[in-house]
C-alpha positions as CSV (number, residue, x, y, z in Angstrom):
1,X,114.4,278.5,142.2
2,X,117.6,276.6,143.0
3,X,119.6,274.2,140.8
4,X,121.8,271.7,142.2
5,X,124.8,270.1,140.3
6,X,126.9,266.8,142.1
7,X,130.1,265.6,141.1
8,X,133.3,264.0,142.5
9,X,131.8,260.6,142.0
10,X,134.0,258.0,140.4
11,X,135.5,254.6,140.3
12,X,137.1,253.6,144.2
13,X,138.5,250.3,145.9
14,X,136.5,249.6,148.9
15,X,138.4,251.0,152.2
16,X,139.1,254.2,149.6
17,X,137.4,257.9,150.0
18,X,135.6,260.2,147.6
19,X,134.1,263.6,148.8
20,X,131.0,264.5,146.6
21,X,130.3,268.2,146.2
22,X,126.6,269.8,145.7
23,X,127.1,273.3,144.2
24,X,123.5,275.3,144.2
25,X,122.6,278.0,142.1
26,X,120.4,280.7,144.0
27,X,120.9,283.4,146.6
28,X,118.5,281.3,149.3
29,X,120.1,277.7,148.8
30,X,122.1,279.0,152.4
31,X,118.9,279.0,154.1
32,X,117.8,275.1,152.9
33,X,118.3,272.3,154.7
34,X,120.3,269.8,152.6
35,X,120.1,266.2,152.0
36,X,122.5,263.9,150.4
37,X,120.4,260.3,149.2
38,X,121.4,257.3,147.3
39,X,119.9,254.6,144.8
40,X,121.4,251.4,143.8
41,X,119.8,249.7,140.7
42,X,117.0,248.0,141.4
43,X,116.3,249.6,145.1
44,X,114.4,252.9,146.4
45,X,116.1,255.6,147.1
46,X,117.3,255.8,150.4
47,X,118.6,258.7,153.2
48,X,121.9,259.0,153.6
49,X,123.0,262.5,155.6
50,X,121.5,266.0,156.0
51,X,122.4,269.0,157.7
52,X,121.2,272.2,158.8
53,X,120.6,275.3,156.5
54,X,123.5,276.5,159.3
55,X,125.7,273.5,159.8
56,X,124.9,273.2,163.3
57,X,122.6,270.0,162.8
58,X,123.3,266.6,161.5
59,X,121.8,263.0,160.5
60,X,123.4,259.9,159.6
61,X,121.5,256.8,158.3
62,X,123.2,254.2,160.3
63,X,124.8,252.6,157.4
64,X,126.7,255.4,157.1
65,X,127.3,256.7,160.7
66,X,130.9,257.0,161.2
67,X,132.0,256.8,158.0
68,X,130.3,259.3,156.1
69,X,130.7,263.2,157.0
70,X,128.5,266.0,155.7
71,X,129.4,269.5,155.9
72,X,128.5,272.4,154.2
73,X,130.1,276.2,152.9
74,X,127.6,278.7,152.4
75,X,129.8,281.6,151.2
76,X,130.5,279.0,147.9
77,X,127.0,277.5,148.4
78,X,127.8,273.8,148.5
79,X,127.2,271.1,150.8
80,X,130.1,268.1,150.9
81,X,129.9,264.2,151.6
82,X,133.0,262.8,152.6
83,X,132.4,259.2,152.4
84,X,135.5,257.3,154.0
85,X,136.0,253.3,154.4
86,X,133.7,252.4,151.4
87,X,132.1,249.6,150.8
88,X,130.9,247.7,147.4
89,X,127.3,247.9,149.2
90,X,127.8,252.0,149.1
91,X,127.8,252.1,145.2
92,X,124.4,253.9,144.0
93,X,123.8,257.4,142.2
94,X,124.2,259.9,144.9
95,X,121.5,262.5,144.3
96,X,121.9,266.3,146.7
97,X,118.2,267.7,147.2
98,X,117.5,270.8,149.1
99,X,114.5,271.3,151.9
100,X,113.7,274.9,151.7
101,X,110.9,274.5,154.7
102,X,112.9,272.6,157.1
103,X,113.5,275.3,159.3
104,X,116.6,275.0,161.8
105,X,115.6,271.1,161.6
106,X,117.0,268.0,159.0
107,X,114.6,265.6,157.7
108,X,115.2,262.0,156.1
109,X,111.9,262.1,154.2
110,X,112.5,262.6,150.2
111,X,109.0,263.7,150.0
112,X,110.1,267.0,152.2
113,X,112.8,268.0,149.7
114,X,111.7,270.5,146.8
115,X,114.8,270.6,144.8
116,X,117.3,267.8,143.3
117,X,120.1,267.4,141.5
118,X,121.0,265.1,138.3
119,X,123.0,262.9,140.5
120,X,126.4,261.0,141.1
121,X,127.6,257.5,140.7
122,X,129.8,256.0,143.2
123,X,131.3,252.4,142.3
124,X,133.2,250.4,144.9
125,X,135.0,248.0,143.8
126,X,135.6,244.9,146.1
């Protein structure tokens, strides 16, 4: 079983940064694949980065592609978002979920991900 916990959401300017953490409880969480996805009110929830269970593989939904950056640590077993030149259209709850059949692979399909945290909100303010 793995638990996942976000924070460093908040209140930002647009053009300002945040880096959300994902800390996982669990000895295998460093062998998952990891997602980070979003939901503004009233939309779906929507892909926005995963990586690897090493690191070595990344995905960016395109709304995000150059601005966002996902990494991961697995000695402290969390995965990062740094989310740079923010937008008002980036605020949502940012949810981490973990994808413990993903293989070497990433996938943008929530349906693939067993495990999710409580989530995040990001605001950007215009």
């Amino acid at each position: 079983q793995v638990q996942l916990v976000e924070s460093g959401g908040g209140l930002v300017q647009a053009g300002g940064s945040l880096r959300l953490s994902c800390a996982a409880s669990g000895r295998t969480f460093s062998m998952y694949a990891t997602g980070w996805f979003r939901q503004a009110p009233g939309k779906e929830r929507e892909f926005v980065a995963a990586i690897s269970w090493s690191g070595g593989s990344t995905y960016y939904a395109d709304s995000v592609k150059g601005r966002f950056t996902i990494s991961r640590d697995n000695a402290k077993n969390t995965v990062y978002l740094q989310m740079n030149s923010l937008k008002p259209e980036d605020t949502a709850v940012y949810y981490c979920a973990a994808d413990p059949s993903a293989g070497g692979l990433v996938t943008t399909s929530t349906r693939r991900y067993d495990y999710w945290g409580q989530g995040t909100q990001v605001t950007v303010s215009s």
